[in-house]
C-alpha positions as CSV (number, residue, x, y, z in Angstrom):
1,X,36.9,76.0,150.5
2,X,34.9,78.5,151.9
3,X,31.0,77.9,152.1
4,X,30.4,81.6,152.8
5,X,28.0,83.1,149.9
6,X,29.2,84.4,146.5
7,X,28.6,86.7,143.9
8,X,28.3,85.2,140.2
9,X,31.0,86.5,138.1
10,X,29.1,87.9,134.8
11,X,28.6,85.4,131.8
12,X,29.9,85.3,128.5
13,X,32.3,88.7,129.3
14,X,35.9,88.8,127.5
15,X,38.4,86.8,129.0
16,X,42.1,86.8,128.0
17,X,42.6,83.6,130.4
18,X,41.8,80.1,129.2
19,X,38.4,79.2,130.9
20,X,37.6,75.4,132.2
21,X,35.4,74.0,134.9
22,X,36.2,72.5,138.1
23,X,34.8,69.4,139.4
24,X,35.4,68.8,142.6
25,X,35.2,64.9,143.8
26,X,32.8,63.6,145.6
27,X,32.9,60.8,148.0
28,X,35.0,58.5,145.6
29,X,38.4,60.3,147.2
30,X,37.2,58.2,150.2
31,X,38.2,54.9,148.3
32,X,41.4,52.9,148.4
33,X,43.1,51.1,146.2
34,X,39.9,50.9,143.6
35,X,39.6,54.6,143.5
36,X,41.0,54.9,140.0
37,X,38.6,52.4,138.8
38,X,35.2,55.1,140.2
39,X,37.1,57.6,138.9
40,X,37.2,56.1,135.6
41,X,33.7,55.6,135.6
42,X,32.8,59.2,136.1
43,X,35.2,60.4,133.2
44,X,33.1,57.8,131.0
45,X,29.7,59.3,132.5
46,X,31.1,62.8,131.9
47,X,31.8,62.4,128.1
48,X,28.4,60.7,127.6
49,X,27.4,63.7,129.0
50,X,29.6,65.8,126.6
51,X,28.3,63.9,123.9
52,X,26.7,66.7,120.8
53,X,27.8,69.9,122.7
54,X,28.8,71.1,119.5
55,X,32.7,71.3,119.8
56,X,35.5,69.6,120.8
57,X,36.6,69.1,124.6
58,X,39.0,67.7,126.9
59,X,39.3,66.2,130.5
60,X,41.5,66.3,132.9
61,X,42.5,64.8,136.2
62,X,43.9,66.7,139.2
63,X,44.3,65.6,143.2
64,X,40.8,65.1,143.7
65,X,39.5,67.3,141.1
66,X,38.6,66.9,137.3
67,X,39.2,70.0,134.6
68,X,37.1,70.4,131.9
69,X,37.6,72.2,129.2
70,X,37.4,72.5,125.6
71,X,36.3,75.1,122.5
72,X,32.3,75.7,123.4
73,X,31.1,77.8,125.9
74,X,31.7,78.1,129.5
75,X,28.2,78.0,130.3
76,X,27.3,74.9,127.8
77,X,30.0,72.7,129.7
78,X,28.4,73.8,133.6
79,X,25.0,72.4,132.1
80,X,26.6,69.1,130.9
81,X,28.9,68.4,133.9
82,X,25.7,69.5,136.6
83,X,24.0,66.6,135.5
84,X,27.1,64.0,136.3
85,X,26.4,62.4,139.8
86,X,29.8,61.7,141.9
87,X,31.1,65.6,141.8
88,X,30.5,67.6,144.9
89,X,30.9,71.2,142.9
90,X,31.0,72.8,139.6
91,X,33.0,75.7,139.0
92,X,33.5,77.9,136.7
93,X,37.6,78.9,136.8
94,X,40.0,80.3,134.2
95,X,43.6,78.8,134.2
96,X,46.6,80.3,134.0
97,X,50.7,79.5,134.5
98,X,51.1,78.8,138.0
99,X,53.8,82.2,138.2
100,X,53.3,84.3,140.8
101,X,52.6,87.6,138.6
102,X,50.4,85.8,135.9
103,X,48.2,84.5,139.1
104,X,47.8,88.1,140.3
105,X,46.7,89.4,136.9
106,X,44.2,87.0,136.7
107,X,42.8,87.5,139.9
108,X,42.6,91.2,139.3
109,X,41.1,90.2,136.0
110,X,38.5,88.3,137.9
111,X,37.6,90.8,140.4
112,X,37.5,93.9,138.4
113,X,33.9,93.8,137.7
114,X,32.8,93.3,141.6
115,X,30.1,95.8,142.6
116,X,31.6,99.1,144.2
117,X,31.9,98.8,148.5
118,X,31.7,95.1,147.8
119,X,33.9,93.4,150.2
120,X,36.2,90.2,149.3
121,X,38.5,87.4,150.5
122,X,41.3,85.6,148.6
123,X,41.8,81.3,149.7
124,X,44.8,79.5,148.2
125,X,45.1,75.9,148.2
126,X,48.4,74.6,147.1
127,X,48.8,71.0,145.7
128,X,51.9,72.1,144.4
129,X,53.9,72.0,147.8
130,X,57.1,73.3,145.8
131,X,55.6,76.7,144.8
132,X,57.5,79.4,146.6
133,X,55.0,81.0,148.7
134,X,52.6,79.5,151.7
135,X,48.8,79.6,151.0
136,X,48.5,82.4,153.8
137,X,51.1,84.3,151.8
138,X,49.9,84.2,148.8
139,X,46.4,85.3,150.0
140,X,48.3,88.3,151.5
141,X,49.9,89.0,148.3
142,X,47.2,88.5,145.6
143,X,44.6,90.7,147.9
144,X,47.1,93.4,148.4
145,X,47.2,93.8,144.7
146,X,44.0,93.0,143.9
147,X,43.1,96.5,146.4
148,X,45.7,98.5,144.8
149,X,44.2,98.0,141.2
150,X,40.7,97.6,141.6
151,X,38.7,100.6,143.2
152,X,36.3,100.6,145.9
153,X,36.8,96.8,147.0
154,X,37.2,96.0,150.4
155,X,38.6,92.8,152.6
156,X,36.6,90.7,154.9
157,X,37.9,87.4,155.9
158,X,35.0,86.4,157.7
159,X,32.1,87.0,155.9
160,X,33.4,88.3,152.3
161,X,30.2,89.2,149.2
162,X,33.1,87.5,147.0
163,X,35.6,84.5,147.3
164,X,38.1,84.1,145.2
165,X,39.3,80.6,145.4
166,X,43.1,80.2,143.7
167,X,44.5,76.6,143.6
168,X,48.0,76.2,142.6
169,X,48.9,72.8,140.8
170,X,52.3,72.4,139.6
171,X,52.1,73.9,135.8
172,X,48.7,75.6,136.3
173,X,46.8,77.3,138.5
174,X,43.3,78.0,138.6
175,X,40.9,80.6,140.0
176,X,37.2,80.8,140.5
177,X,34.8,82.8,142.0
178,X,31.6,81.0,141.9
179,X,30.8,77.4,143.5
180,X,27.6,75.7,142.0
181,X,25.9,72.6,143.6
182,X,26.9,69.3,142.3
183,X,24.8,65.6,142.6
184,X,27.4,64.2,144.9
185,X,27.0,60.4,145.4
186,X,28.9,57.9,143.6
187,X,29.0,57.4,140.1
188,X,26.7,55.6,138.1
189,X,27.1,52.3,137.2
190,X,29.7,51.8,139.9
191,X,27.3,49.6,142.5
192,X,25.8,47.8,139.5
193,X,22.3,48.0,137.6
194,X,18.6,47.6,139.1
195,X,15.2,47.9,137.3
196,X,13.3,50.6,138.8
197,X,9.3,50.3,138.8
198,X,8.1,53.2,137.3
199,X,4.9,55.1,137.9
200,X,3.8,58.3,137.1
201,X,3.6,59.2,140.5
202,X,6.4,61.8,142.4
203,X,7.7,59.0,144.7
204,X,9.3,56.3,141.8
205,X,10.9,59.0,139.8
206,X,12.9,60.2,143.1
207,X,13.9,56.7,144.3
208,X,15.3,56.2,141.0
209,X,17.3,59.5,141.3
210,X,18.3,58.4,144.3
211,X,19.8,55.0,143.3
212,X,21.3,56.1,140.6
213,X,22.7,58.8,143.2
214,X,24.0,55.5,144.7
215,X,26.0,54.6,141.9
216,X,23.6,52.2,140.0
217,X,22.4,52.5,136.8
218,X,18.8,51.9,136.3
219,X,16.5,50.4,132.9
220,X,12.7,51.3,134.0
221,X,9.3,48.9,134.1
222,X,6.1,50.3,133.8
223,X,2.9,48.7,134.4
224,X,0.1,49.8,132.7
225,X,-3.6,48.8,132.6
226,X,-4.4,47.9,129.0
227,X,-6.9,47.2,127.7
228,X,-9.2,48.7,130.5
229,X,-7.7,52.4,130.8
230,X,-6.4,54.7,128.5
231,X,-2.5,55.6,127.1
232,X,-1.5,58.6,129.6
233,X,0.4,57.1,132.1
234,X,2.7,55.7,129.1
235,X,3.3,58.9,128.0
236,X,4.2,60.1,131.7
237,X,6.1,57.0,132.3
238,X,8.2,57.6,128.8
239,X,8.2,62.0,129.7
240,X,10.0,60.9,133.1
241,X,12.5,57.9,131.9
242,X,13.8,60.5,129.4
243,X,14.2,63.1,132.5
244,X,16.0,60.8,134.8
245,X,18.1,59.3,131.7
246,X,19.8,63.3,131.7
247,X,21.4,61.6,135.1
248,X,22.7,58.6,133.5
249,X,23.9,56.9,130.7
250,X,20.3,56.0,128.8
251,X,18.5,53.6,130.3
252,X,15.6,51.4,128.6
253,X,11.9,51.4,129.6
254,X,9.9,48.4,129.3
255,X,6.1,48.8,129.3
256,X,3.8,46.0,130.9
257,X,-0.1,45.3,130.3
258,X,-1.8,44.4,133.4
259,X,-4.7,44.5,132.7
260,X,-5.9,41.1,132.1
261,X,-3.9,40.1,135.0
262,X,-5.0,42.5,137.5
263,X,-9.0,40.8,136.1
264,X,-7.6,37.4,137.2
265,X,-6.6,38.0,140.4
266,X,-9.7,39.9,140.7
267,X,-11.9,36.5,139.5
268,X,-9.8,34.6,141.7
269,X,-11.4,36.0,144.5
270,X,-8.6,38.4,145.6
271,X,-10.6,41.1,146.9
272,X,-9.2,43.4,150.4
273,X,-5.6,41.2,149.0
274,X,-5.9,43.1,145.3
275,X,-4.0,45.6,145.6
276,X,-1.2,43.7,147.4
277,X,-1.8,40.4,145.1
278,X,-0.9,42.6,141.9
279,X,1.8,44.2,143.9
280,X,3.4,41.1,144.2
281,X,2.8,40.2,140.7
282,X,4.7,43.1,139.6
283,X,7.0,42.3,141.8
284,X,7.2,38.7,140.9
285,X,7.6,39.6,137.0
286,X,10.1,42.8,137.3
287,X,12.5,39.6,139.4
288,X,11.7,37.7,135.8
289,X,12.7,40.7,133.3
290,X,15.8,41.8,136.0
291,X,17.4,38.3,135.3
292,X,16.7,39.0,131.2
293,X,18.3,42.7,132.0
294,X,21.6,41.5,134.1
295,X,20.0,43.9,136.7
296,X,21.0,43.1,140.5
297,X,18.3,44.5,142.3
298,X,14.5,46.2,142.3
299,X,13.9,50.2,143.2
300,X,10.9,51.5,144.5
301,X,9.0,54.7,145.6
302,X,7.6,53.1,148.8
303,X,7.5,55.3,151.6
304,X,6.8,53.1,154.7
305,X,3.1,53.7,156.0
306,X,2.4,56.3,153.1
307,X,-0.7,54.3,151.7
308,X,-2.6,51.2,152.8
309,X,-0.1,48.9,150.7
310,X,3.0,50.1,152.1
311,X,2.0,49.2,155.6
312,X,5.2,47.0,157.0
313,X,3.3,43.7,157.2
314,X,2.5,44.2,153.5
315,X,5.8,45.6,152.3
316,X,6.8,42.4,153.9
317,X,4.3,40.3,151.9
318,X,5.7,41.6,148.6
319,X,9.4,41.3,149.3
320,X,8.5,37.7,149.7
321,X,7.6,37.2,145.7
322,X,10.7,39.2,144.7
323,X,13.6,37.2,143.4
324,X,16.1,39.8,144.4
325,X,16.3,42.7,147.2
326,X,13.7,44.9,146.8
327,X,15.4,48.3,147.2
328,X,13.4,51.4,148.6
329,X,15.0,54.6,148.9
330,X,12.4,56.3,150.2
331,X,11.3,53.9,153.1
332,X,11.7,56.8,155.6
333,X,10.8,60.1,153.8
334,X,7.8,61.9,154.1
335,X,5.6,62.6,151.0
336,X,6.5,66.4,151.3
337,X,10.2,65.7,151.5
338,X,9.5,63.7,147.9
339,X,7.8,66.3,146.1
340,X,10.5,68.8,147.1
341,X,13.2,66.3,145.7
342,X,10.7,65.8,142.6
343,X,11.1,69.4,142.0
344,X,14.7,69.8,142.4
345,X,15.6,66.8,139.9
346,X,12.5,68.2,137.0
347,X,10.0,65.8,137.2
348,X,7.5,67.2,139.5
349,X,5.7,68.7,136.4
350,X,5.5,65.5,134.6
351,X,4.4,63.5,137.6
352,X,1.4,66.2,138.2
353,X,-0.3,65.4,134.9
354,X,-3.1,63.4,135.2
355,X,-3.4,59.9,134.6
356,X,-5.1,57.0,134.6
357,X,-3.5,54.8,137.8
358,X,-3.5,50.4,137.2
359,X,-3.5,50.8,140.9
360,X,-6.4,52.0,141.1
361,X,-7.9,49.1,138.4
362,X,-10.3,47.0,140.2
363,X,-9.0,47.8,143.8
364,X,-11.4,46.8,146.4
365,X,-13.5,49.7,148.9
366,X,-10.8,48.7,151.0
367,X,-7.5,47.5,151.3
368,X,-5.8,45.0,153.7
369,X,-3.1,46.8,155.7
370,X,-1.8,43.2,157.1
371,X,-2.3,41.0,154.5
372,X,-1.4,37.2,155.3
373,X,0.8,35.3,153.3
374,X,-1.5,32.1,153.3
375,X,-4.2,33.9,152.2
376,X,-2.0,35.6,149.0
377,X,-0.7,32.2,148.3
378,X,-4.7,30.4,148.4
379,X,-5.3,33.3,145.7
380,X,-2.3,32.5,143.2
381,X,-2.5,28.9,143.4
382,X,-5.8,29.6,141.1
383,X,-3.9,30.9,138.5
384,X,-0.7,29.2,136.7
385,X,1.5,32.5,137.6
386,X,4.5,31.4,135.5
387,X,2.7,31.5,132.4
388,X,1.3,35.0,133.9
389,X,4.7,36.2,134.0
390,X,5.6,34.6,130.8
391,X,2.7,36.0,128.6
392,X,3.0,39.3,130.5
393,X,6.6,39.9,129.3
394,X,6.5,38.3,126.0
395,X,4.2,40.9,125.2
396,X,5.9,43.9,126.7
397,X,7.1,47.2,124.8
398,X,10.9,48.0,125.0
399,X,11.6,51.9,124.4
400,X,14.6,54.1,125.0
401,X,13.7,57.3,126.1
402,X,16.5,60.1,125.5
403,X,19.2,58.3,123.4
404,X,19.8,58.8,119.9
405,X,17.7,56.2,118.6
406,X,14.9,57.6,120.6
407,X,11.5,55.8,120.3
408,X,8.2,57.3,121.0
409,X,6.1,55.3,123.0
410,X,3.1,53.7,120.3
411,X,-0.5,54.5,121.3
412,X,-1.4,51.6,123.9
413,X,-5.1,50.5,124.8
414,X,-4.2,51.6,128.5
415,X,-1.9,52.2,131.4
416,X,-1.0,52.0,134.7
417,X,1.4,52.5,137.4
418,X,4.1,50.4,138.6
419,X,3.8,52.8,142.5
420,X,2.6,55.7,143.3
């Protein structure tokens, strides 16, 4: 299909053609023999998507491509099937018999409204190889009538204002004139579930969009530092679960207290290692609540060399307390890139409140960019860091953001960030 730009048919106009959407496959029509099993799994991700649209709808499966349709408005299922991740385009079409002369009425139909001098193209794709005419001649006769009956179009092949895209399966055929962006990626769910540390930062958010973009399906850990800062960063934390949950099917936040933690290390004598010691604590109770989850893996927002803690040595150093792979989708993306991604998924303007950062709690004037292992381990050794972890998630808060059961997060005595 054409890349060339387009203009937007008109909304909510009369149309005496049955409207659906297209959804064109992402990179799933790359897989083998499993292919019907990630295609499965984005039909189940599409209806929880569907879910309370306010009418009934209906799926279908083409060569590559997925119809949706159903009695609500066009427009309501583009919003619903724009959030899906695995398609590479939405579409709104209209169907119609695949017969040559019902095709050509609904392609005049479709074009009638185009601006005066605008110029247009016609592109057939046939997957039904038994219909009659070539692509080529089809294009040839649908734009020959599509001149004759609608005044003051023109052609251009090369550089059209309007495509009209016409793709013939064997009972119907469908026609579009507008392609919208989809998420691409692979469905989620399909590479397994992580736990994703949280913060109310840009960078977490995006990584988390970006696993999921990856086919996994996230739950989210916050840690905050109660009882030594105040609530916000719970609210921000709970504001962007329930923002990246719009990408997936609803995923659970768990809210940690710190805190108290973060104070021991301190005692202990952490100080230039503080901010890599409760790093690793995190790190080392997120491993604990993955196995209690079934998640495979950890996501986070580090950006390599973005901040003294996410130096190599000391990414290093905190991989080393995880009890499985430490995923970081961001490792080579500049904080720029980050914010521009924050903005494109919706939660740049939660992550730009202001907060109160557990980070921040006790950190030292300044922070070790090469911190040594036998150093971290002469600081934990002070403290009994299994019944850390233990106390630490016996007393966590479990919400779910965005489902129908939704919980709002209860007033906390502080909060924190699980990465900035």
């Amino acid at each position: 299909m054409s890349d060339t730009p387009r203009v937007p048919a008109p909304r909510g106009a009369p149309d005496r053609h049955g409207s659906c959407v297209l959804l064109k496959h992402g990179e799933i029509f790359l897989k083998g023999r499993n292919r019907h099993l990630f295609t499965e799994r984005l039909h189940d991700n599409l209806r929880l998507a569907l879910r309370g649209i306010g009418g009934s709808t209906w799926i279908k499966t083409a060569q590559n491509v997925t119809v949706l349709g159903g009695q609500v408005p066009q427009e309501a299922l583009l919003e619903r099937a724009r959030r899906v991740i695995g398609f590479n385009s939405v579409e709104p079409a209209v169907r119609v018999p695949s017969d040559l002369d019902t095709i050509t009425a609904a392609a005049v139909d479709a074009l009638a409204d185009t601006p005066h001098g605008a110029t247009f193209a016609v592109r057939t794709r046939r997957r039904d190889k038994q219909f009659p005419l070539t692509s080529s001649q089809v294009d040839a006769h649908v734009g020959a009538r599509v001149l004759a009956r609608v005044p003051g179009l023109r052609v251009n092949l090369a550089r059209p204002d309007v495509v009209l895209t016409v793709e013939i399966d064997r009972k119907e055929t469908y026609l579009s004139r507008e392609r919208l962006p989809g998420l691409t990626g692979l469905p989620v769910g399909s590479s397994g579930r992580a736990l994703v540390l949280l913060s109310g930062g840009y960078d977490s958010p995006v990584a988390a969009h970006r696993a999921m973009r990856r086919g996994l399906a996230c739950d989210f850990v916050h840690f905050n530092g109660a009882p030594y800062t105040n609530p916000s960063s719970v609210y921000k934390a709970y504001a962007l679960a329930r923002e990246l949950n719009r990408y997936q099917p609803p995923g659970r936040l768990h809210v940690i207290a710190l805190g108290k933690a973060q104070k021991q290390l301190a005692v202990a004598g952490a100080g230039r290692l503080q901010v890599v010691a409760q790093r690793r604590l995190m790190v080392r109770t997120a491993s604990a609540l993955a196995a209690r989850t079934s998640a495979e893996a950890l996501v986070t927002g580090d950006s390599l060399g973005q901040v003294a803690s996410q130096t190599l040595a000391n990414l290093a150093a905190v991989d080393e307390a995880a009890a499985l792979p430490v995923l970081r989708p961001l490792i080579g993306w500049d904080k720029q890139e980050i914010i521009d991604e924050a903005v494109s998924i919706g939660t740049a303007g939660i992550s730009v409140l202001p907060d109160e950062d557990c980070c921040s709690l006790l950190a030292p004037p300044r922070v070790s960019t090469r911190a040594g292992l036998p150093q971290l381990y002469s600081v934990e050794k002070r403290l009994d860091l299994d019944e850390v972890v233990e106390t630490l998630l016996d007393a966590a808060q479990v919400l779910r953001p965005g489902t129908d059961a939704e919980e709002v997060p209860a007033a906390a005595d502080g909060d924190c960030a699980a990465s900035v």
